[in-house]
Residue, then its C-alpha position, 0 to 999 in steps of 0.5 A: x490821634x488822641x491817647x486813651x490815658x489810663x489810670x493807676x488804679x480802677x475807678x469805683x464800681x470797677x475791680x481797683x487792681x484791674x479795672x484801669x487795664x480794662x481798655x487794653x484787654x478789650x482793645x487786645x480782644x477787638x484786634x483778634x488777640x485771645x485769652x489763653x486761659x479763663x481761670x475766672x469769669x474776666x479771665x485774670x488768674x491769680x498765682x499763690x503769691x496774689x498777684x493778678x496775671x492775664x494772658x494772650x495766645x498771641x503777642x503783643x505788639x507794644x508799639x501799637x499800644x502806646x499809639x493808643x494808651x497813655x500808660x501812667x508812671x506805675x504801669x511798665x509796657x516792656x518792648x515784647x508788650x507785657x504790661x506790668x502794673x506793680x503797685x496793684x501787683x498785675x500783669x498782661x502778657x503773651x503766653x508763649x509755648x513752652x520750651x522744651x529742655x535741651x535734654x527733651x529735644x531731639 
């Protein structure tokens, strides 16, 4: 099977921080995986420090993703499947539940 090689950056016409992890999330969405939130129009959020996040309700299976993508150096794919992209400040992840406190539980 042939990899998917992904770039460092968006080529133009594209949003340069995003549009290079535009495969994975559509890949993510056609495997039956959801976004957890819709912040803006393509489903990125971006925290108070600028960076980009993009979350999935369910996990991502890291393996599965390199079968299919050729991730450049500057993008990180860590085994629980988030996708770290430092240089353009961007992350792909599994949003799990919140865990209660020990003092919240029963």
């Amino acid at each position: 099977m042939t990899k998917t090689e992904l770039a460092a950056q968006g080529a133009p016409g594209h949003d340069p921080r995003t549009g290079h992890l535009r495969p994975v999330i559509e890949y993510l969405l056609a495997q039956g995986n959801r976004p957890a939130q819709w912040w803006h129009d393509d489903g990125w959020r971006s925290d108070p420090g600028g960076e980009l996040h993009y979350a999935f309700t369910d996990p991502i299976d890291a393996a599965q993703l390199r079968e299919h993508f050729a991730f450049p150096a500057s993008i990180v794919l860590d085994e629980a499947g988030t996708i770290r992209d430092g240089v353009n400040r961007v992350d792909i992840y599994h949003q799990q539940p919140p865990t209660p406190f020990s003092f919240e539980q029963p």
